[in-house]
N, C-alpha and C positions, 0 to 999 in steps of 0.2 A: 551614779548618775550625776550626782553633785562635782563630781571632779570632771566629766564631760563636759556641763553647762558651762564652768567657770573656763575649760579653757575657747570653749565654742564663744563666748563673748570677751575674750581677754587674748584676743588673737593677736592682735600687734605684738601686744607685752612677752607672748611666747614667743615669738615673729624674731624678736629682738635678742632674747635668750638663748634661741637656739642659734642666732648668728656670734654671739658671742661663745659659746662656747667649741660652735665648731671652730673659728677664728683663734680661741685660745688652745684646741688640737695644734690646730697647725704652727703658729705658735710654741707647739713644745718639742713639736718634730722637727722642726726646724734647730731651734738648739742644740738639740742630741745629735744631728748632724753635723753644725759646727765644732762641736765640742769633739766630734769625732775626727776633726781638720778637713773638711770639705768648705768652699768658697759661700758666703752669706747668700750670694743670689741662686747657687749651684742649687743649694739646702733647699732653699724655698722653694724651688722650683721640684724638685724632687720629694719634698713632703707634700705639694700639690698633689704631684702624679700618683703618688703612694694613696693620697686619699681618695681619688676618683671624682667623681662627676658631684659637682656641691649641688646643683641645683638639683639631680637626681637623688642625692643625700635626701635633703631639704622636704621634695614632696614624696620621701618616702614616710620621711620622719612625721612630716602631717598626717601622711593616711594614717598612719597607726596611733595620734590623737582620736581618729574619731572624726566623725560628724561631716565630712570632705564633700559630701552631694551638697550638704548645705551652704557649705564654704560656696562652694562650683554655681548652685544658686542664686548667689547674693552676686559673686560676680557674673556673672549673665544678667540679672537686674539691674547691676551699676553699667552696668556696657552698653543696655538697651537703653535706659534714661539718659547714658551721655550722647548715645546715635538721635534719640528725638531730641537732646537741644540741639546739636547741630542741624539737623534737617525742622527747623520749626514751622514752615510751611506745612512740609508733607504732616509734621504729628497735630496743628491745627486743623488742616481737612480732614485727617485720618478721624483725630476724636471727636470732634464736631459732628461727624454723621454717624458715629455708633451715639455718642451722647442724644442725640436728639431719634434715634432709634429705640436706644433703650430708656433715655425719660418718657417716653410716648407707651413704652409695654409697663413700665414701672406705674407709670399714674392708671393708666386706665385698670392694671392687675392690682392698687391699691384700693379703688374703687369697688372691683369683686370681692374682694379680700371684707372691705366694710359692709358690703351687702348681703355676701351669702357669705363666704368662709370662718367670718371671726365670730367667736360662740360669746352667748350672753355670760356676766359675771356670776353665776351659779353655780349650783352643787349637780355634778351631771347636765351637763346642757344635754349632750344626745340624744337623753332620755323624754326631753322635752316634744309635745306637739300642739297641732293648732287644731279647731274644727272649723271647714269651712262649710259654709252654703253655697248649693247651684241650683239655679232654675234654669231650666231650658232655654238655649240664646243668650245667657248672658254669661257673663264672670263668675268666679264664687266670690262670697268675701265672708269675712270672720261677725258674722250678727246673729246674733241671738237673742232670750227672754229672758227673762227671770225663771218661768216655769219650766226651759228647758234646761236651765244651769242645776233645777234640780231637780228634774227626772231624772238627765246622765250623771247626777255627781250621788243618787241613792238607788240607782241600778247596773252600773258599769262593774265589771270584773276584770277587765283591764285596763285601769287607772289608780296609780296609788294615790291620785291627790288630782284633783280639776277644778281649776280655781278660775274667777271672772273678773274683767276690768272692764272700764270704761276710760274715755280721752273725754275730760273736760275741763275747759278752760273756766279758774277762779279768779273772780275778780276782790283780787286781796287789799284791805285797805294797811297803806305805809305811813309814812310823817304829810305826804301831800293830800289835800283832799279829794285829789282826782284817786280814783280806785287803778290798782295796776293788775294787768290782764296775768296770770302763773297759770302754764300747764298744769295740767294735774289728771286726777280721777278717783273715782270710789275704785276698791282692789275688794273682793271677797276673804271672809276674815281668816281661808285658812293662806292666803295668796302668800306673804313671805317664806312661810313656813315650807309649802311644796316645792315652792323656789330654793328653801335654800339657802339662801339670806339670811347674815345678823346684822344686827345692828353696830353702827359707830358710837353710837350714843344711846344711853334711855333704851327701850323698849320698839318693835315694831308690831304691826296690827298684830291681834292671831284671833283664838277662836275666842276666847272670853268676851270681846268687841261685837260678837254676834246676835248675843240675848238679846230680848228682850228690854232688859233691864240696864242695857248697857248703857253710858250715856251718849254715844253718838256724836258730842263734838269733839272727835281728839283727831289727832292729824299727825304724819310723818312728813318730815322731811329731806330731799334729797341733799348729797353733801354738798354738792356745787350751790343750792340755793342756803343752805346754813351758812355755805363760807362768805357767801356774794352780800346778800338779803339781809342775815343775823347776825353777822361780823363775827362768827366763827366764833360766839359764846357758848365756852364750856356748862356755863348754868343756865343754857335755851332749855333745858327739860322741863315743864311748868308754865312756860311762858304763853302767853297768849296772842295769837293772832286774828284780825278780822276777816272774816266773810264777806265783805258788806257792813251788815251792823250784826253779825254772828260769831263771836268768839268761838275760836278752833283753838285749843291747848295742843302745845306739841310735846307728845310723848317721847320722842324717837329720832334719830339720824339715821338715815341709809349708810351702806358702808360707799366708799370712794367708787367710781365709776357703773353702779346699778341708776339707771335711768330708768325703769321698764323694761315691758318687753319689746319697744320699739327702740332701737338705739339713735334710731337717726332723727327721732320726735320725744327728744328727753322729757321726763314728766319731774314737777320739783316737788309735789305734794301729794300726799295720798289717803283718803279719809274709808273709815269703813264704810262696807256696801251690806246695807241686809234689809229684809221688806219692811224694815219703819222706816226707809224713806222713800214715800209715797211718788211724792215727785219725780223721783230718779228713776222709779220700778215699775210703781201701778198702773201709771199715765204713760210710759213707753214702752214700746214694742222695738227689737230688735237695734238693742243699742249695745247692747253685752258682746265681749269679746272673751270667746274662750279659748283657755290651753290647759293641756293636764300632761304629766308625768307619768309613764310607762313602768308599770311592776315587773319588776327584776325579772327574764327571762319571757318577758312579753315581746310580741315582734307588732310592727309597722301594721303588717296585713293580718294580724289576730285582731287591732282594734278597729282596724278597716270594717271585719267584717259583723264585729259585737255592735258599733256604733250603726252600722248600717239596719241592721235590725231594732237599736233603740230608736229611730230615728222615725220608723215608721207613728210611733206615737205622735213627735208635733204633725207627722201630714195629716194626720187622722183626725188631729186636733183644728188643725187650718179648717179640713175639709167641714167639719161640722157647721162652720160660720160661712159657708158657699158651696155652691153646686159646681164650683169649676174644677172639668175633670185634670187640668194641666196640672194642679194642686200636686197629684198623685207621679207625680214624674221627678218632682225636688229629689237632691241626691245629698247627702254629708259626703264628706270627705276629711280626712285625716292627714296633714304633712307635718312632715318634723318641722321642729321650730327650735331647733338650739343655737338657731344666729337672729332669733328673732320673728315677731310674728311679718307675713308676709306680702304688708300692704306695697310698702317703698318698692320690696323686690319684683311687687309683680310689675310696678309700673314700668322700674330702669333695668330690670336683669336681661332681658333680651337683648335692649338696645345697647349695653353693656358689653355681652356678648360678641356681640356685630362688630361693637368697637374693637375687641379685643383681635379678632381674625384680622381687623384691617391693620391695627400696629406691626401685628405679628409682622405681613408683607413687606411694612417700612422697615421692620428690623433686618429683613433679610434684604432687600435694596441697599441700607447701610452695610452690612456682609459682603456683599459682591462689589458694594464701593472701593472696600476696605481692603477687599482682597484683591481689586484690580490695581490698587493702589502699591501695594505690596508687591507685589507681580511685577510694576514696571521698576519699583526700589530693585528687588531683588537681582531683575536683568541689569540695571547698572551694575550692582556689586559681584559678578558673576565672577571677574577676575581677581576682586580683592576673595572671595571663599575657595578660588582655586589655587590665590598663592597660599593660603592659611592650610590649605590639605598638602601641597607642596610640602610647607615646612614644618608636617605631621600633626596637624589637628585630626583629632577622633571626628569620622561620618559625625556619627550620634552627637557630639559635642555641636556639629552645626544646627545639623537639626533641633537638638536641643536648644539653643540662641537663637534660632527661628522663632521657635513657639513663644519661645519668654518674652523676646520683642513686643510681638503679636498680643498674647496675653498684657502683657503692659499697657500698652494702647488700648485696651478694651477694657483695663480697670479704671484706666482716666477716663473712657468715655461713659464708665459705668458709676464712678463717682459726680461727674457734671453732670448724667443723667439724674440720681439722685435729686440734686438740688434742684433740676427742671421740674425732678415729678412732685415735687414739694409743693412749688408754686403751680404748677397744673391740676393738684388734684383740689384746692383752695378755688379755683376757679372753676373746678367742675363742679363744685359741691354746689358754688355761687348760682352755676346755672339751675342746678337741680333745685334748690330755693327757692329760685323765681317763681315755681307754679302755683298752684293753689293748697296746696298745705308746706309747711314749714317742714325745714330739713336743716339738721344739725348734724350730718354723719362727719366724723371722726375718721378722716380717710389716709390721712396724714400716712407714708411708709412708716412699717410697727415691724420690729424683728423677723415677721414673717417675708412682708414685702421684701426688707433687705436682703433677708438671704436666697428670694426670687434674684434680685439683681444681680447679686454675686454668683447663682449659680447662670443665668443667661450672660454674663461677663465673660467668665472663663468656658463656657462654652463656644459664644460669639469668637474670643479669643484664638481658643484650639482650631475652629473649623479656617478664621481667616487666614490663618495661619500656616495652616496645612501644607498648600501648593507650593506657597516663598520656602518652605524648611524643607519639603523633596525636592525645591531645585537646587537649594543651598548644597541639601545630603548626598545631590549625583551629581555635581562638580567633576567633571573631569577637570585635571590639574592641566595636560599637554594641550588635550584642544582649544579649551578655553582660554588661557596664555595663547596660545598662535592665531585665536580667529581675532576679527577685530569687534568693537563694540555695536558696531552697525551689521555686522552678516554673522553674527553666530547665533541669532535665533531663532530656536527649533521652528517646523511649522505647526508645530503640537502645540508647544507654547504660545503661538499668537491666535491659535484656537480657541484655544481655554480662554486668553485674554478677552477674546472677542465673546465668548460664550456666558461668561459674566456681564456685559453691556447690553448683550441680548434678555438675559435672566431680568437686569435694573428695567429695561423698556416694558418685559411683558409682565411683571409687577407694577409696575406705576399705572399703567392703562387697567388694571384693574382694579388699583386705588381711586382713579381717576376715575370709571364707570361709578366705584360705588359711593363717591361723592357726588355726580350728578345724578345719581337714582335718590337719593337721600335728600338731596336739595332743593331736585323736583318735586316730591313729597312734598317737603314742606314748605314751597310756590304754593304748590295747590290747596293745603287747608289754611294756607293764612286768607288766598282767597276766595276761601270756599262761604256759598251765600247762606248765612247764618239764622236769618228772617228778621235779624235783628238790625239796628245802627250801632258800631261800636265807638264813634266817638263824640266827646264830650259828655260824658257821663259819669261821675263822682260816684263810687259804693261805699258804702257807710254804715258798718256792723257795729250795734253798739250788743253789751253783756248785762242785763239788769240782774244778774242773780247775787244776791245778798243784798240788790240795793232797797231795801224795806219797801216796795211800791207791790200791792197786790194789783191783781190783774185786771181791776173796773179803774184803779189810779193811774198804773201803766195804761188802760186803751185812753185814757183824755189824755193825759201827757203827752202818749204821740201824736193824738189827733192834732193839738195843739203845737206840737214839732215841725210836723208837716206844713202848717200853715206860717210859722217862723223859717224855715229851710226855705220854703218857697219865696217869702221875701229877701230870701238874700241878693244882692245887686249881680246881675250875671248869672241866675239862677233861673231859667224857663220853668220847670215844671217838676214836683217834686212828688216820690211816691213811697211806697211800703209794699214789701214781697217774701214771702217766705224764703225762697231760696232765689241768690242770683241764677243768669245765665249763663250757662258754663258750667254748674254747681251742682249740680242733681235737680231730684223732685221731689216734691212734699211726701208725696207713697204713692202707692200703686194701687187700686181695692179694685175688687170685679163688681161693676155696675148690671145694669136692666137698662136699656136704653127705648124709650118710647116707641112704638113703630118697629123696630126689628127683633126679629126671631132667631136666637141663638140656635147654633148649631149643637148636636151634641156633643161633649169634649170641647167643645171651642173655648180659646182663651179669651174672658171678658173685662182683663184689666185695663184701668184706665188711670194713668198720668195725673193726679191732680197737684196746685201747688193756691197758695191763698196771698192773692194783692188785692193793693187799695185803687181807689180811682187814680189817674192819671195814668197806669202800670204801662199802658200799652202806647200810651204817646211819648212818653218819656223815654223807650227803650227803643220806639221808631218800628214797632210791631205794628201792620197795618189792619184796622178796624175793617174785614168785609163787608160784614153783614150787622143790622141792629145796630145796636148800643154800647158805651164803654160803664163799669161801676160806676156809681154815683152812693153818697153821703147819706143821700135819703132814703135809700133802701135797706138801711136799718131798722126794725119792729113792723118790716113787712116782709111776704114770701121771696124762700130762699133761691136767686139767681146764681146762674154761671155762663161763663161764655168758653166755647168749645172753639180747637184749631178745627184749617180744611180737612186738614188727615181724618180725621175724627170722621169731619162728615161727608169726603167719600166713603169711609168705610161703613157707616149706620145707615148715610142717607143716599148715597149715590146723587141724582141730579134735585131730591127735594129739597124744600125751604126747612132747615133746621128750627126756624124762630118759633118761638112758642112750645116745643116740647118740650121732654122730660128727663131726665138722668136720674136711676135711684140706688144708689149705693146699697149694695149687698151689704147687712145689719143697719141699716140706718130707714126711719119710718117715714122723713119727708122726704119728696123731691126735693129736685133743683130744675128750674124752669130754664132754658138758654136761650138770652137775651140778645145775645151778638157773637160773632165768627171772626175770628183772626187771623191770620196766616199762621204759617209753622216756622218756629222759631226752636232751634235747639237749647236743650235744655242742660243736657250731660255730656256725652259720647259726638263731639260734632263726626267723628266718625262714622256715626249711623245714622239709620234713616230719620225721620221725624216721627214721636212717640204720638199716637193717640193721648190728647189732653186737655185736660178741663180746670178751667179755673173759677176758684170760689174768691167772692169778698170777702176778704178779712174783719173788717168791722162789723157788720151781718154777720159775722157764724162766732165774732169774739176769741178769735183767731191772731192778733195783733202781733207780727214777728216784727223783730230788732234788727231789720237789716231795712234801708234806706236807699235809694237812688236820684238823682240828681239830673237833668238834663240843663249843662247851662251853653250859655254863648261866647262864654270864654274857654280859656285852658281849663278844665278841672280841677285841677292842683290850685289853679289861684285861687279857686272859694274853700280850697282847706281852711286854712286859718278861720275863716266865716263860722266854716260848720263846729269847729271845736268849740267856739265861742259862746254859739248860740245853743251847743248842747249840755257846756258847762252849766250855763247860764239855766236853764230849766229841769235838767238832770244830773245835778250835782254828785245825787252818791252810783251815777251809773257809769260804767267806761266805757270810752272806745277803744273796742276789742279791733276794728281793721280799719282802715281808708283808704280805695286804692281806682283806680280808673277801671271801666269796663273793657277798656283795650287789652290793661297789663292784666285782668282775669279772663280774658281769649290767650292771649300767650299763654298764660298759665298751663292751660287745657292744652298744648301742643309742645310743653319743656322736653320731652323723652325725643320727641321727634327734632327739636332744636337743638337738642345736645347729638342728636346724631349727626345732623347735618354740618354742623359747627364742627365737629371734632373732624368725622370724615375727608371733610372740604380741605382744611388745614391738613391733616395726614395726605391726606391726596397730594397737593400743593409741594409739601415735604419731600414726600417719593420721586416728584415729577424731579424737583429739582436737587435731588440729590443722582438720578438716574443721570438730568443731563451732563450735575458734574462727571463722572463718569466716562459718560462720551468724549465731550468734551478732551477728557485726561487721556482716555487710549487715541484718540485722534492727534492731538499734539503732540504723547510721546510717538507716533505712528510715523508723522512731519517730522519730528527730528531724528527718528531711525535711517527714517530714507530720502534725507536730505541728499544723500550722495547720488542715487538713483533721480531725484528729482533734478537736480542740475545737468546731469545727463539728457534726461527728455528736452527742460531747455536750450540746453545745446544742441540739439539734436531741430530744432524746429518747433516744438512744443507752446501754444500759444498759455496766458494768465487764463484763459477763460476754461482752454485746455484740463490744466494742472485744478482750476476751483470743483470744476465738475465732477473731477478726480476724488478729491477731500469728499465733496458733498457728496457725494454717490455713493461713498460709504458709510457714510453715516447715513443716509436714509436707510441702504440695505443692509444696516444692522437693528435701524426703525422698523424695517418691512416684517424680517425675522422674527420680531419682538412681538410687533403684531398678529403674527400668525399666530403664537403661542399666546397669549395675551389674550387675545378678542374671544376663544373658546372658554379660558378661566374665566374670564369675564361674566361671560356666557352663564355659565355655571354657577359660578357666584351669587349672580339676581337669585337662582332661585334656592340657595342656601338660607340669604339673607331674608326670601320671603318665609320660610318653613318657619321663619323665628318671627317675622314681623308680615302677618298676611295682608299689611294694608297695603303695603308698598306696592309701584304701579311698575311691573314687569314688560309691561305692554310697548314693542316701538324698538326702536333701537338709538333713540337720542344718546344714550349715557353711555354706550357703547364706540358711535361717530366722537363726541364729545373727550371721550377719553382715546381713540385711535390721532385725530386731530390736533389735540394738544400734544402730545408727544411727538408726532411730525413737526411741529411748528417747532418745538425744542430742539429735536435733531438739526434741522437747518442751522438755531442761531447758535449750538453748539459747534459746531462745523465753520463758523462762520470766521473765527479767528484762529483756528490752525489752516484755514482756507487762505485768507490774508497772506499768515508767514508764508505759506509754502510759494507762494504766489510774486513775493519778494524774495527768493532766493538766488543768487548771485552764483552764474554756473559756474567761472572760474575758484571761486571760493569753493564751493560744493565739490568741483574736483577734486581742489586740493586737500579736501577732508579727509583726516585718516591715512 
């Protein structure tokens, strides 16, 4: 095989050899004929003839080197590379619309690729699952207790290991004295161990970290924050970090690329979790996130249905603490989780999806670009492939140089595509970030991506290629020589032609629908009426955890915040709230509501969240009825104020003021002092929640999250608020600051990444379809330039001959349409199966996308309308 390879790349050098020594044959036969007294040129000539045909010597002598496909190969690659420099037009259009075909499948398939496909850095990921919760009507999502992490992890027989985390942000002190905000979270002590996981460094948690006895400050951390944070000190094992003012010793390094089990919400820190820390367990409810590891020969639906049965114990458990019979309807559920657990996915994998069908479309519009394109190359060189079979080129040998072309063009377009999907998926990832929680996914093309793009390359390649290489392979040599360039083509052939411009129309119109169904969306929830005012309004999350203030020093420090924020110049009105708008809710508990009689089974949850005075002026939430919180109603009885929803549903047309709300386990009321409008809180998607809000300084309740209503930009009183929170909260951080506008976008990124992306693919298709047109329309005009000068000699008026041009172009628009507006059709209600919000209703997106593509056709038309229009009959006769 060694003696193959060396002459397969040492091919000149034998190239050369063998002319030498056939040269030196002849050469010697030549001699022995002289010497035998025949004339010097006689000889030569005669030890020619003797030897035969050299060039059939030569490539006999090759084949029986070996390796000759590949020879044959290389040249059909050099031949196609040398026909795209010459034609540098046709191979800029050519690769420019597979490249931006296939960067458009590359990015969006790198995106899947980071969201479901690529499995966490462990031992077995497959083996990996999640457990979710569902209550009836809503989502599931991964929450759980303390006492549910250890019922299932001392009653399960199908989990060799189920371990719990939590996401929370430390506020770690560095060399500044402002604290800096680090991902992190408590991990359960057997957490690396079921994962799978070693260390780079030191030691990570395990179960010794779980006693009792253990000391509880020691801490892991990630390699990217050792390398970043610690300067990638070999002697960090020992070393101490702060809390706050809480020394964390770091035991341990993670190994390279393990962030958790979220990939796209990397965690850099990870401390043990076990019930001595009261804070994190005793005092919360449903903060735990769990995943557990499947026992070798366990399946999916064995833990389904063991979990389904443990599971009845938390309902059981719920149920004791209330009479609400919905309690008894909560479901578990079990899904794999070896690309991670499933918050990211639920949000983008749909609209993901969506995306991916509509690339697809543009890939195949690029396709019939390509190969319309090819189609009319092809009809030019009809006579150079029939003198080539003339002067005994092998069928297959065309065919063969057909594909390679073809293929070639589609690795350039599949390499440009590459580097588009580079900076596209950097930009998708940007958008996915904007929402409300942070996203770091890693989407960047990874080996797997790439060899998606190489394998839709030479695919894309062979199909466009197809048509051009069986017209190359059935070259008739006589007729094609005797027709001329203008009347020797098939009508088969201007079929297909045309059947591919028809194929680009009724793709784009359906690009184009599902950009204006996606865009429409998302018109309508940017304006959809919120209850709230979104502008001018500053949010302001601060993190006191580690910063030494117990909780009677933090409620005066912020009381005293609030009254400092509020004098800042350009500040109207300054408040405190548990959770923003757009953000969720404090919880949900099933109350007693004064005056009505529960039905049986009836769901009695109620929405509550905890602000200070001002909450409802400042956010532009309109006070109906009664009163807003007030200061002074601290060390007296406990008020709340309820939305309308609330109180059409308890009170229908009565005056709410003065009754009672009483929280199922809880021994006092809450009296309801005032009525507000419905202001969404989570899901602007849904309706408005039945909701009740409590004063936070009354109930000793005081959350670290801040709002602002001023009369300027917002952004201008940043700087202000850092100032004056340095200035009185020295060891606490700010953990966020951002506008209430850009935490409404947030709440609608999945639907803005659909519609951004769509819109632009749309866009794309439209105008790759009309190049297209466009191209078979003008080579169409100079096919039948001879035929057109005709008409106008004949009588033929400009207005005539335009009608002509444009009339087929529209009725290859009409065609497209036909086929087009029923996928379309269809489409809506694919894209609803995956995303039920979307509004189906109407046929806007439908005219929208028929419209555009007419209006294309026309200006596509409009300059092979021009030339034909300006053709000169006596010229046009004399053509050809």
């Amino acid at each position: 095989m060694s003696l193959d390879l060396s002459r397969l790349f040492h091919r000149k050098r034998r190239d050369e050899e063998l002319d030498e020594e056939i040269q030196s044959h002849l050469a010697m036969a030549t001699r022995e004929r002289i010497e035998q007294g025949e004339e010097p040129q006689a000889a030569a000539q005669a030890a020619r003839r003797e030897f035969g045909n050299r060039t059939l010597v030569q490539e006999t002598t090759r084949a029986m080197w070996g390796w000759s496909s590949l020879e044959l190969l290389w040249q059909d690659a050099r031949y196609a590379l040398r026909g795209m420099r010459r034609s540098p037009a046709f191979t800029a259009v050519a690769v420019l619309s597979l490249a931006l075909g296939m960067g458009a499948n590359t990015a969006i398939f790198s995106l899947i690729n980071a969201l479901m496909l690529r499995m966490l850095p462990v031992r077995d990921p497959g083996q990996l699952v999640e457990l979710l919760f569902k209550a009836p009507g809503q989502d599931h999502f991964n929450a759980f207790d303390w006492r549910d992490y250890e019922h299932y992890r001392e009653n399960n027989h199908v989990f060799s290991g189920l371990v719990a985390s939590s996401d929370t942000p430390f506020a770690i002190r560095g060399d500044g004295l402002e604290p800096e905000i680090v991902r992190g979270g408590f991990v359960s002590p057997n957490y690396f161990s079921v994962l799978g996981v070693s260390p780079a460094l030191g030691r990570l948690i395990g179960m010794e970290d779980g006693s009792a006895s253990a000391p509880g400050n020691i801490a892991v951390v990630s390699w990217a924050y050792w390398k970043s944070r610690l300067g990638s000190d070999p002697a960090v094992i020992g070393r101490q970090i702060l809390d706050g003012d809480h020394p964390l010793t770091v035991v341990g390094v993670a190994p390279r690329g393990f962030v958790g089990l979220e990939p796209a919400n990397p965690q850099d820190i990870w401390l043990p979790l076990t019930p001595q820390h009261p804070s994190y367990v005793a005092t919360a409810r449903y903060w735990l996130r769990l995943a557990a590891r499947l026992k070798p020969g366990m399946s999916l639906k064995q833990a389904r249905a063991e979990m389904a049965v443990l599971y009845r114990w938390t309902v059981e458990e719920e149920f004791k603490t209330s009479d609400d019979r919905s309690v008894r309807s909560w479901k578990i559920e079990v899904q794999p989780a070896g690309a991670g657990l499933s918050q990211l996915r639920d949000q983008f994998g749909k609209p993901a999806l969506v995306l991916m069908a509509v690339v697809a479309l543009l890939l195949l519009i690029a396709c019939a670009n390509m190969a319309s394109l090819l189609l009319a190359r092809g009809s030019a060189r009809r006579r150079e492939m029939a003198v080539r079979v003339s002067l005994g080129a092998g069928r297959w040998r065309l065919l063969r140089q057909g594909l390679t072309e073809s293929v070639m063009l589609a690795a350039w377009g599949g390499l440009i595509g590459i580097l588009l999907a580079y900076w596209g998926t950097g930009v998708l990832v940007r958008i996915m970030g904007s929402g409300r929680q942070r996203v770091e996914l890693q989407a960047h093309p990874d080996p797997a991506v790439l060899l998606f793009t190489a394998g839709i390359a030479l695919l894309t390649g062979v199909l466009c290629g197809l048509a051009p290489a069986w017209q190359a392979y059935r070259a008739a040599p006589v007729s094609f020589l005797r027709a001329s360039a203008a009347g020797s083509e098939t009508r088969g052939r201007r079929l297909f032609g045309k059947s591919l411009v028809v194929a680009q129309v009724a793709f784009s119109v359906v690009l184009l629908s599902a950009a204006s169904l996606f865009i429409r969306h998302l018109s309508h929830l940017e304006h959809l009426d919120l209850g709230f005012r979104r502008d001018h309004v500053l949010l302001v999350q601060l993190n006191p955890s580690g910063s030494g203030y117990d909780r009677e020093r933090l409620s005066r420090a912020y009381n005293e915040l609030l009254a400092r924020l509020e004098a800042i110049p350009g500040v109207c009105s300054a408040t405190m709230c548990g959770f923003f708008p757009m953000a969720g809710v404090g919880g949900m508990r099933p109350a007693t509501v004064e005056g009505y009689q529960a039905k049986p089974g009836e769901r009695r949850y109620l929405s509550e969240s905890w602000v200070a005075p001002k909450y409802f002026a400042t956010f532009g939430i309109p006070l109906v009825m009664g009163r807003d919180f007030s200061f002074a109603d601290q060390g007296h009885g406990r008020v709340a104020i309820v939305n309308q929803t609330l109180v059409r549903y308890f009170f229908g047309d009565r005056n709410p003021i003065g009754r009672h709300i009483t929280f199922d386990g809880d021994s006092q009321p809450f009296e309801i002092v005032g009525v507000v409008g419905d202001a969404k809180s989570g899901d602007m998607r849904e309706p408005a929640l039945r909701f009740v809000y409590l004063n936070s300084f009354q109930l000793g309740t005081e959350s670290s999250r801040f709002a602002l209503r001023t009369s300027v930009d917002p952004e201008a009183v940043a700087g202000d608020v850092r100032r004056v929170v340095r200035g009185l909260l020295k060891t606490v951080a700010i953990e966020n600051m951002k506008t209430l506008a850009a935490q409404v976008d947030g709440a609608i990124v999945p639907e803005r990444l659909s519609a951004m992306m769509s819109g632009l693919f749309g866009a794309l298709g439209a105008l790759l379809a009309a190049l297209g047109l466009y191209g078979l329309l003008a080579y169409t005009v100079a096919r039948r330039i001879h035929e057109l000068g005709i008409r106008v000699a004949l009588g033929a008026s400009r207005s005539d001959v335009t009608r002509m041009v444009v009339g087929e172009a529209l009725g290859l628009s009409c065609a497209g349409l036909a086929v087009g507006v029923p996928i379309a059709y269809w489409g809506r209600r694919f894209a609803v199966s995956l995303i039920p919000e979307l509004p189906v209703q109407g046929v806007i997106p439908l005219v929208f996308g028929a419209a555009v593509m007419v209006i294309l056709a026309w200006l596509a038309a409009y300059l092979p309308a021009r030339r034909a229009t300006r053709v000169d009959p006596m010229e046009a006769l004399r053509y050809e």
